[in-house]
LOMARFI-805714 format. One line per field, with one value per residue (C-alpha): x, y, z; residue in three letters. Coordinates in Angstrom, 1 decimal. Each point is the difference from the previous one (the first is absolute). Layout:
BEGIN
x	c(X;...)
y	c(Y;...)
z	c(Z;...)
bapa	c(ALA;...)
***
This chain:
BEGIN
x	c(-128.3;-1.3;-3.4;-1.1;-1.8;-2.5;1.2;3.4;2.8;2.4;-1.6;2.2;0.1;1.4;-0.5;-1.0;-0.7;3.8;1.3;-1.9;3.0;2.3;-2.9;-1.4;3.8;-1.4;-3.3;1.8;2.2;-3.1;-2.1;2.9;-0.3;-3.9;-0.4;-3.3;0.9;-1.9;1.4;-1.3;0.9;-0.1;2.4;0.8;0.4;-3.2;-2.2;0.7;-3.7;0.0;3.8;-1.5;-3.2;1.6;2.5;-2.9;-1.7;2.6;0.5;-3.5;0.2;2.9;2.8;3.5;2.7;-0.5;2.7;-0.1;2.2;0.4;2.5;1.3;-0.6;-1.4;-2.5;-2.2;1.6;0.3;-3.7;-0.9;2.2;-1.8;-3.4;0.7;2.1;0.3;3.4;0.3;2.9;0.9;1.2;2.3;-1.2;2.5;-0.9;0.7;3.9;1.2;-1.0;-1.7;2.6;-2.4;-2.8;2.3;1.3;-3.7;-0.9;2.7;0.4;-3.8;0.0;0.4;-3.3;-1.1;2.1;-0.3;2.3;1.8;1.3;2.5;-1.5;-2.7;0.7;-3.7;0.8;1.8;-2.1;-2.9;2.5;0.4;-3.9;0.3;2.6;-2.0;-3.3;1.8;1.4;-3.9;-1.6;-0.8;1.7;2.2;-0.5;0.8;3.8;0.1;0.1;2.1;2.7;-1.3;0.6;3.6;1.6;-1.6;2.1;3.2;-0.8;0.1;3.3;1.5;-0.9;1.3;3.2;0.3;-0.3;2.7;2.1;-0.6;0.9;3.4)
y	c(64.9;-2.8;1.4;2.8;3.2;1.3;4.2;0.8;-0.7;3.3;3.3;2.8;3.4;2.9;3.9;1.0;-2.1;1.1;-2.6;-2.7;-0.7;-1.2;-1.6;-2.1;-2.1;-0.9;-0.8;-2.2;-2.3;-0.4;-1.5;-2.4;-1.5;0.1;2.0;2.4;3.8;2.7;3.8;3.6;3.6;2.2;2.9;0.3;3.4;0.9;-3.0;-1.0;-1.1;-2.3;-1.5;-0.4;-2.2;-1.6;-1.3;-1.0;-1.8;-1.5;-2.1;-0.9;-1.4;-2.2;1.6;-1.5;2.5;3.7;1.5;3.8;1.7;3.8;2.6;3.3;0.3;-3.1;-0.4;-2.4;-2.9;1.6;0.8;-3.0;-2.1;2.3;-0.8;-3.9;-2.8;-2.0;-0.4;3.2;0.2;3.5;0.7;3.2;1.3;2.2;3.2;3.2;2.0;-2.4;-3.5;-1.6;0.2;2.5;-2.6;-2.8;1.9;0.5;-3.1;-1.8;2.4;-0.7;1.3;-3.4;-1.9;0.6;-2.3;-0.1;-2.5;1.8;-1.3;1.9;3.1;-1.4;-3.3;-1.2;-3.1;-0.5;1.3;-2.8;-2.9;1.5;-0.5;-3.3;-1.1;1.3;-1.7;-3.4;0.2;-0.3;-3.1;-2.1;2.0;-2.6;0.2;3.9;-1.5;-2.7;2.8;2.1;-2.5;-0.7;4.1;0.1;-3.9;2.5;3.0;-2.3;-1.9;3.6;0.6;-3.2;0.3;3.4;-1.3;-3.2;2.3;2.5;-2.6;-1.7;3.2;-0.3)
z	c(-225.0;1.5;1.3;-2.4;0.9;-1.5;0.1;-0.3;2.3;-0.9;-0.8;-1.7;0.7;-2.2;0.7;-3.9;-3.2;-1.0;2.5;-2.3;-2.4;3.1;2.3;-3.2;0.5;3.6;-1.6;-2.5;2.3;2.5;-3.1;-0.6;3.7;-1.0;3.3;-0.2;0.7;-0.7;-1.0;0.9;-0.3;3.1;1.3;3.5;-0.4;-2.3;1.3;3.6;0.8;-3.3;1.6;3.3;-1.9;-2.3;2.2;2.5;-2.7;-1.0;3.4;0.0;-3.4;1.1;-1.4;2.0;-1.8;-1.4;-2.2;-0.6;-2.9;0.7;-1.3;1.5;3.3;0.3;2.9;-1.5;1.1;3.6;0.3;-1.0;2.5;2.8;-1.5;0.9;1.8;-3.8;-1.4;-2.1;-2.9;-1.5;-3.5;0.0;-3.6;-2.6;0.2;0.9;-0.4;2.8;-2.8;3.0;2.7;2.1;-0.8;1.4;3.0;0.9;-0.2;1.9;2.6;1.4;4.0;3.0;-0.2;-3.4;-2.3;-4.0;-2.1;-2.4;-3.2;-2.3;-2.3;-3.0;1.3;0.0;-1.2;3.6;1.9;-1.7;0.7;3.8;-0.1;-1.4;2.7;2.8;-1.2;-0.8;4.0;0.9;1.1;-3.4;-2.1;-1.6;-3.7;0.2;1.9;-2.6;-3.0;1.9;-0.1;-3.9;-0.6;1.6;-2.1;-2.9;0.8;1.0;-3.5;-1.8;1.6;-0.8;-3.8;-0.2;1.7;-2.7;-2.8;1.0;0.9;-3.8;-1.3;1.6)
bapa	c(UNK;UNK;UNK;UNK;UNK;UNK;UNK;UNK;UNK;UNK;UNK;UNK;UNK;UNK;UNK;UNK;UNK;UNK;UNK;UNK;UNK;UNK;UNK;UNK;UNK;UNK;UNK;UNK;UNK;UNK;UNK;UNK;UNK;UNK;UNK;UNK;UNK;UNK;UNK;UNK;UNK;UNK;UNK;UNK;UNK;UNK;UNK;UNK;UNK;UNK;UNK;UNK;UNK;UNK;UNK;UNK;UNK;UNK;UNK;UNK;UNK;UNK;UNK;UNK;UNK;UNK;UNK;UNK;UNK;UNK;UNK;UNK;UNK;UNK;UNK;UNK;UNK;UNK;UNK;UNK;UNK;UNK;UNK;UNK;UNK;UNK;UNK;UNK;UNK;UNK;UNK;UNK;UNK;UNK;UNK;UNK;UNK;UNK;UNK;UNK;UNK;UNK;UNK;UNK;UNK;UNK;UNK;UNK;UNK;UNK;UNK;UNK;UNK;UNK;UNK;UNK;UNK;UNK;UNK;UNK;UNK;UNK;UNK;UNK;UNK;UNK;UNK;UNK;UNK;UNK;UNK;UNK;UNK;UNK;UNK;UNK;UNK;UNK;UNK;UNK;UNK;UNK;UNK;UNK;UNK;UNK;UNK;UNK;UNK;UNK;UNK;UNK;UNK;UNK;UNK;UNK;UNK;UNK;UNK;UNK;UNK;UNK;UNK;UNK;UNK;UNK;UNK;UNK;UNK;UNK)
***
């Protein structure tokens, strides 16, 4: 980023310490960029008040994106997106008989008004590039569009390999 911030610019929100093994991914490609985040535990179910706060706070610290991971019925992401006008990006989590497909039916079918960005199920590592994108669309945010496009000639490079050595294998 051109102009760095002092507290973080994405904050990520799961509903239980078993989330952690998926939302680390996020937590992973957002250290890449080198964009700040900051993650916390609190269940929109069991917590509410602690939602509500740390969604508050997390405005007044700056924060431009929020991404929430939640399984099952999957309201985090919902709450939070009526808790503030910031881009909000939910993470349908595996879990559950239905393997995530209630979680991502929840998510993406948020009531007129209230939207959440929804990325496929366990696909933190998404839902952190979608924060990247968003923050490098910002005013002075051209280093973070600079390694996007570094990211994406990466993956194209990894495809190309993989297609030179199938084809050398006749």
């Amino acid at each position: 980023m051109d102009k760095p911030q002092d507290g973080p610019l994405v904050t990520i929100i799961m509903g239980s310490d078993s989330d952690l093994p998926v939302m680390k991914e996020a937590a992973g490609v957002l250290e890449s960029f080198g964009v700040g985040f900051d993650m916390r535990i609190a269940s929109a179910h069991r917590t509410p008040g602690r939602v509500a706060d740390i969604v508050r706070g997390a405005e007044e610290k700056g924060v431009r994106v929020i991404i929430a991971g939640a399984g099952l019925s999957a309201h985090l992401p919902g709450v939070i997106a009526s808790y503030t006008t910031l881009p909000v990006i939910g993470v349908p989590l595996k879990s559950g008989a239905l393997n995530g497909i209630d979680a991502l039916y929840s998510i993406v079918q948020m009531p007129p008004g209230i939207p959440v960005a929804t990325v496929g199920i366990d696909a933190a590592r998404n839902a952190a590039l979608l924060a990247v994108q968003i923050l490098a669309a910002g005013a002075g945010e051209s280093s973070l569009a600079d390694g996007l496009r570094e990211y994406r000639r990466g993956l194209a490079a990894a495809v190309e390999a993989k297609d030179a050595q199938l084809q050398s294998r006749g």
